[in-house]
C-alpha positions as CSV (number, residue, x, y, z in Angstrom):
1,X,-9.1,-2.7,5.8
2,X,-8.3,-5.5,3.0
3,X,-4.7,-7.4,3.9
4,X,-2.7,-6.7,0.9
5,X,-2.5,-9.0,-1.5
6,X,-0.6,-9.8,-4.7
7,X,-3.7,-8.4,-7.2
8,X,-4.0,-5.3,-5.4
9,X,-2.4,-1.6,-6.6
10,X,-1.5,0.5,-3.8
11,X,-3.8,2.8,-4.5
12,X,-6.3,0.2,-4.3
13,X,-5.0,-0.8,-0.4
14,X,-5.1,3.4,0.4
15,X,-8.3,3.6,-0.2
16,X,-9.1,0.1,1.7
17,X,-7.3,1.7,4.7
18,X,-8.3,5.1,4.0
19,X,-4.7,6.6,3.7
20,X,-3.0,8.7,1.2
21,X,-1.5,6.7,-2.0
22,X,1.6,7.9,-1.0
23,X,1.8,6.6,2.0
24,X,1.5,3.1,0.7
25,X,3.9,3.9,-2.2
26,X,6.4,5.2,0.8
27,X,5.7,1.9,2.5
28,X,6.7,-0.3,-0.3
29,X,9.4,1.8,-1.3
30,X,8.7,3.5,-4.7
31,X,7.6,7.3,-5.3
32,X,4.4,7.5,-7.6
33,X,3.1,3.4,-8.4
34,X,0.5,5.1,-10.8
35,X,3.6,6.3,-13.5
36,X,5.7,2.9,-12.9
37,X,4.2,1.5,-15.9
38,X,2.5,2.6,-19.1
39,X,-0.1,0.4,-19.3
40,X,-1.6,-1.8,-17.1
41,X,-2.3,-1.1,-13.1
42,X,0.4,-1.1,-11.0
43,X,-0.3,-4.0,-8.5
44,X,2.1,-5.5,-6.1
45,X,3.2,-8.2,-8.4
46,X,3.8,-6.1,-11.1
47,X,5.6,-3.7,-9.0
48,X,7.3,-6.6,-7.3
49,X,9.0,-7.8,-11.0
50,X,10.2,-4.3,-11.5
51,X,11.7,-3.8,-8.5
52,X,13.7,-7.5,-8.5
53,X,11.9,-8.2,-5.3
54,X,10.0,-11.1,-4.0
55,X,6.0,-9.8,-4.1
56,X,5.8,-11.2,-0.4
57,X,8.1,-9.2,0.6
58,X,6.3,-6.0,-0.2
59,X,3.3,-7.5,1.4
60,X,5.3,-8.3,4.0
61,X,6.3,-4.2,4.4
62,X,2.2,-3.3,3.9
63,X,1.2,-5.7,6.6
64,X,3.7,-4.6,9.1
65,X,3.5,-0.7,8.7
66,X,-0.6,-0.4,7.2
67,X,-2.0,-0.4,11.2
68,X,0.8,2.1,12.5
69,X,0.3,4.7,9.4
70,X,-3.6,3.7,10.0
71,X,-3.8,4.6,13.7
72,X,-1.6,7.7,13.0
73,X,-3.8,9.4,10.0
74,X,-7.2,8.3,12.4
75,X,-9.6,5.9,13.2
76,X,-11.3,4.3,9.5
77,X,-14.6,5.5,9.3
């Protein structure tokens, strides 16, 4: 269970916390990271630039929601 960090896709931090992509895509606000951009992965930063928001503050969503959704999809193995 990695803290997100600015490098990081969301689908990289799902599988860290062993959630659903989605649910870290619905964290940070978007509906599908992996078609946001053509080329390239979609990590925070990049999705931070997109969306015209400061990357900490999408870090700053992960951090606080990550343990809730975490404790309410189970235990990590």
């Amino acid at each position: 269970r990695q803290l997100p960090e600015a490098w990081m896709t969301p689908g990289y931090i799902a599988r860290s916390w062993h959630l659903p992509p989605s649910e870290v895509d619905a964290a940070i606000g978007v509906e599908d990271s992996r078609k946001l951009f053509d080329r390239g992965p979609p990590t925070l930063e990049r999705i931070a630039e997109l969306e015209d928001v400061p990357v900490a503050d999408l870090i700053g969503r992960l951090e606080a929601v990550l343990p809730e959704i975490a404790v309410q999809d189970g235990p990590a193995p």
